[in-house]
N, C-alpha and C positions, 0 to 999 in steps of 0.2 A: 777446715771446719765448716758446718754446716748450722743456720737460724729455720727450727721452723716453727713457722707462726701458726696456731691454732684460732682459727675463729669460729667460736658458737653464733648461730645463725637461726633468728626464727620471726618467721614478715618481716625480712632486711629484703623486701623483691626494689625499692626504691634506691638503694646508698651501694650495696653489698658488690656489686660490678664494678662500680667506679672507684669503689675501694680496690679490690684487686687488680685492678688498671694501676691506681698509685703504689700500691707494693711491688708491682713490677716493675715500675718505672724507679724504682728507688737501687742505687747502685751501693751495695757495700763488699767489706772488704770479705767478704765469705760465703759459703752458698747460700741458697734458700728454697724452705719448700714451703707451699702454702696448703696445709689442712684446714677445710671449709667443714662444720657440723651442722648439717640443716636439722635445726629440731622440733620437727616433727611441725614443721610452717602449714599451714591453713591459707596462705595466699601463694604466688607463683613462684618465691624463695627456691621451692626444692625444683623446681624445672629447668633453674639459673642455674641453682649449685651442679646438676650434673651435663646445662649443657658447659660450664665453665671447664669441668672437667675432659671434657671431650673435646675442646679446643689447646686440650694442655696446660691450662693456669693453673688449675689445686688439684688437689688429691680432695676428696667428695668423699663422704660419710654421712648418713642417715640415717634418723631415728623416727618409725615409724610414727612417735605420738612424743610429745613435748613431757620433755624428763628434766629440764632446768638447767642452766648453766655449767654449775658443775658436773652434770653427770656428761654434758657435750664437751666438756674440755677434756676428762678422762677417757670421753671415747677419739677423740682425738689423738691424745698420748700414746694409745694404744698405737697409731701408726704412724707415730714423731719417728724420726730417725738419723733428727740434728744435733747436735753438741751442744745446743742450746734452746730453751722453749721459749718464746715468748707471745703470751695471750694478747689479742688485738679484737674487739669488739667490733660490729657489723655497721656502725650507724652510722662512722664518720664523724665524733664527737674527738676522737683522738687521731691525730695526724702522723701517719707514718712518716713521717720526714724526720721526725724524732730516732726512728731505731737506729741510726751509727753510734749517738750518746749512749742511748740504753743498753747496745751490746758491750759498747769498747771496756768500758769496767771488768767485762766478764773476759773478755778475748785477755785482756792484760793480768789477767788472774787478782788481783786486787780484791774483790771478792767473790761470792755464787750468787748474789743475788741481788737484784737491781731493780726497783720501783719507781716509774716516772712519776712525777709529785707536779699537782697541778698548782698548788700552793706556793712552790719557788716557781712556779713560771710565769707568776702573777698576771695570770690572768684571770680575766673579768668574773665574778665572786658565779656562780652556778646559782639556781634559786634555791633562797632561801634556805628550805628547808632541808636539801640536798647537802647544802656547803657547809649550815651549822650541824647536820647529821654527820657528815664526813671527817669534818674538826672533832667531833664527837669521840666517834669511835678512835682516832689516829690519838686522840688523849688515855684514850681506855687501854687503848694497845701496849703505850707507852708506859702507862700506871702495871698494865697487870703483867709484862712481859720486859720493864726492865731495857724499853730500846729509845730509840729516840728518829722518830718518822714524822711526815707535816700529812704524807694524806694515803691510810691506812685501804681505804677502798677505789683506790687507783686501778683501772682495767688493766692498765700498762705493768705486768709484773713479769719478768726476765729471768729466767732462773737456769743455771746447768741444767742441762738434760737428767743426770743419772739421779743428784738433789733431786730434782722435781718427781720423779718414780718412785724414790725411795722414801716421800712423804704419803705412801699410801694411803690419796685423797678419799674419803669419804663421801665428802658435801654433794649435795645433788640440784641446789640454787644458787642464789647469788650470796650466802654464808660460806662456799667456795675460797672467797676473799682472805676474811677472816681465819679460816682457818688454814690460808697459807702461810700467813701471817704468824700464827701461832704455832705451827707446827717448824719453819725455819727458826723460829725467837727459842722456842723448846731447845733445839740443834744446835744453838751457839753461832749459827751462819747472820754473818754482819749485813746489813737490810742497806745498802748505798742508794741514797736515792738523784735522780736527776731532774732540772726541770725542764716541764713540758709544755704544748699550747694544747689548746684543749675550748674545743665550742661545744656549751652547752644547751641539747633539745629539752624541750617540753613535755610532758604529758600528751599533751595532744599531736607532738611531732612526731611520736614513737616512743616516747622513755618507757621502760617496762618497771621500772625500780618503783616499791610502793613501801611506805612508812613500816608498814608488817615486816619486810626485810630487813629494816634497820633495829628490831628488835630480837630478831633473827642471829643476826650481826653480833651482837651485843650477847646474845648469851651463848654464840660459838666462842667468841672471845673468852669467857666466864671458864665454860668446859672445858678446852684444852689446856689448862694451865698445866695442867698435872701430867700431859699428855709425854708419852719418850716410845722412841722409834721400837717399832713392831706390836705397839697397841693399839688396838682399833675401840673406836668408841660408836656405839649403835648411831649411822646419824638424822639430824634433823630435816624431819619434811617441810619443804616449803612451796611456796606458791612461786614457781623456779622459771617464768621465762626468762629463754635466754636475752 
């Protein structure tokens, strides 16, 4: 079996190395391939991503101009080729030393889909308005989809490879979440979550995430209720860095 981690990448020129230094360094029981998405970066991100590439660490993908998270995780998919997808975020707020947990559910068949939950890993609350946004949503989730999750917009989401395709994603920002969320809940696929450690940046340290998104958020959750495989729903633009 093979894990490949997709990471959307945009002014990650600071973390983004030392991150895939630790993914390499992390030993599990199955391949691994690392897909980097540089989107459409304005600092020196895309000159890493392909010399990263050219030393043999990731597989490199480029987007001329910044298209938002989700559209960099689908262009990713496009050249996944693992048994397993799991999204990893650029900045180093979430610690790869987590993915044996996050896969082993999936390898042991138990279920398809695995979210690491920074809420059981009780760690230190994130600010503010992040953590009560987060609690938020993972109650909306919960209400309008019938599941039962502690933290709904968790980078860390693990999913089968052919699941994850056949949720013919939309989203083209960070409402990507959300509507993975809703479109496995729609499926009847059991949402297993684990916990995780998780350091949370600032604003000013890099966070890209902005109040708009979480409204965003909230009414991709609304729309797809109704949503059943092979329907597409027009989707929402957002202000998507990755």
């Amino acid at each position: 079996m093979k894990v490949s981690i997709i990471i959307p990448a945009y002014n990650e020129k600071r973390t983004l190395e030392n991150l895939v230094d630790q993914i390499n360094r992390i030993r599990l029981a199955l391949e691994k391939e690392i897909i980097v998405v540089d989107d459409g970066s304005s600092d020196s991100t895309r000159a890493l991503v392909k010399a990263l590439e050219e030393r043999g660490a990731v597989t490199a993908c480029l987007h001329e101009q910044n298209q938002g998270k989700g559209a960099a995780v689908r262009t990713g998919l496009k050249k996944a080729s693992g048994d397993i997808i799991l999204i990893q975020d650029a900045d180093l707020e979430y610690d790869p030393a987590d993915y044996p947990k996050l896969i082993q559910p999936i390898i042991e068949k138990k279920t398809r889909v695995v979210y690491g939950s920074r809420i059981l890993g009780k760690n230190k609350a994130s600010y503010l308005r992040f953590y009560y946004g987060g609690r938020f949503l993972s109650l909306l989730a919960n209400l309008l989809y019938g599941i039962h999750i502690t933290d709904e917009p968790t980078c860390y989401k693990v999913l089968d490879a052919q699941l994850m395709k056949n949720l013919q994603l939309e989203s083209r920002g960070f409402e990507f979440c959300p509507e993975v969320t809703a479109k496995v809940s729609r499926m009847g696929e059991k949402i297993v979550e684990v916990p995780i450690s998780y350091r949370p940046r600032s604003i000013r340290e890099g966070k890209k995430i902005r109040w708009t998104d979480g409204l965003i958020a909230i009414w991709t959750l609304f729309r797809y209720r109704k949503w059943k495989p092979g329907k597409r729903l027009q989707a929402v633009g957002s202000r998507g860095d990755s």
